[in-house]
N, C-alpha and C positions, 0 to 999 in steps of 0.2 A: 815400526818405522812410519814417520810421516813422509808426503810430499815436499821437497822444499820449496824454499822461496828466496829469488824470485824463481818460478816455475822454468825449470831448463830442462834437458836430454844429458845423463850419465853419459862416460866412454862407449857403454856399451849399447848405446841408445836405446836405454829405456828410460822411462821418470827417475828425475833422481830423486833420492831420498836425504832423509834429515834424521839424528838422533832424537828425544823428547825432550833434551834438554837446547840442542835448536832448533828444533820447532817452535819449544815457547819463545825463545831467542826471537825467533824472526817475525814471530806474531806480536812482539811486544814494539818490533821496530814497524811491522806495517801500520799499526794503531798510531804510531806519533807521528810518522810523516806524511799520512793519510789524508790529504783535506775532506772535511765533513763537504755532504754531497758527489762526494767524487766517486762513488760507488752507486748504483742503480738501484739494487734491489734493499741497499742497509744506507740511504741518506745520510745519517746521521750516526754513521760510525767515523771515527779518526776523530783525531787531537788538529791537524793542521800545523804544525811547530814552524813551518818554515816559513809563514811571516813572522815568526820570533827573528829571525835575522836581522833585518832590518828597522826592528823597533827601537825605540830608543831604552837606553840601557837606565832600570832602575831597580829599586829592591820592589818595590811593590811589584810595579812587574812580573816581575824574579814570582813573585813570591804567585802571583796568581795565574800564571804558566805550571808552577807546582802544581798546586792545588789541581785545575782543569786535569793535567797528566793524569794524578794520583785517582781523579773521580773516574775518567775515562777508561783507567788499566782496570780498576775494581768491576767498573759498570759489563766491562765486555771479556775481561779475560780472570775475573771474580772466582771460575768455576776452577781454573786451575792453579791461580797466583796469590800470596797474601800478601799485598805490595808493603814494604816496612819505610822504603825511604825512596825520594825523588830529588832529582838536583838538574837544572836546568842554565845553562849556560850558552850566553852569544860571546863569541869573540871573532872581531874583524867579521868577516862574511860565513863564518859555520857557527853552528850549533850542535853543544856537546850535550848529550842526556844520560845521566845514571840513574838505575834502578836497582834497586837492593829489593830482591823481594825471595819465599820461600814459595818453595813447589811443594804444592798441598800434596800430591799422591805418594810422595815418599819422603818429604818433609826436610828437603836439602836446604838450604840458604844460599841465594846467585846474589852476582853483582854481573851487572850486564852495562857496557857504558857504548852510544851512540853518537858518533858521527857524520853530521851532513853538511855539504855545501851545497847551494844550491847550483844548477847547472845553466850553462849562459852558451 
């Protein structure tokens, strides 16, 4: 069992925990909506997705918000994920992300899809 995330207190107030299959879960959602620099000691960890909201909507775009994702998921969660597929979506003010990828330790195939708005 991992820690989860975000980091709370079970009923019984202790840490709560997460299965393996959310833990990757949540480590794969703190990587995209992470802004790079917004961590101290790993600068240059996160994707930042949440000015995808506001950008103006094109395929290239599209297309190089993919790409960034799919280098990001490989470069930092590489050791436990083999990412297969990336899809990245604004509509209106959120941003929808799926990730189709396989967990290397026991070789299952997820689809994991993210929703954010941002908060005002």
């Amino acid at each position: 069992m991992q820690i989860s995330y975000p980091f709370h207190l079970d009923g019984s107030g202790r840490l709560a925990s997460a299965s393996e299959e959310a833990h990757i879960e949540q480590l794969i959602e703190q990587l995209l909506f992470t802004n790079p620099g917004e961590r101290v000691n790993r600068p240059d960890f996160g994707v930042g997705l949440m000015h995808m909201v506001f950008a103006p909507d094109s395929d290239e775009l599209a297309a190089a918000n993919q790409f960034l994702v799919q280098g990001a998921l490989q470069q930092w969660l590489g050791d436990l994920i083999q990412v297969e597929a990336v899809e990245v979506q604004a509509q209106e003010s959120s941003l929808q992300v799926t990730v189709r990828y396989l967990v290397l330790r026991n070789q299952q195939r997820r689809l994991s899809r993210f929703t954010h708005s941002p908060g005002y």
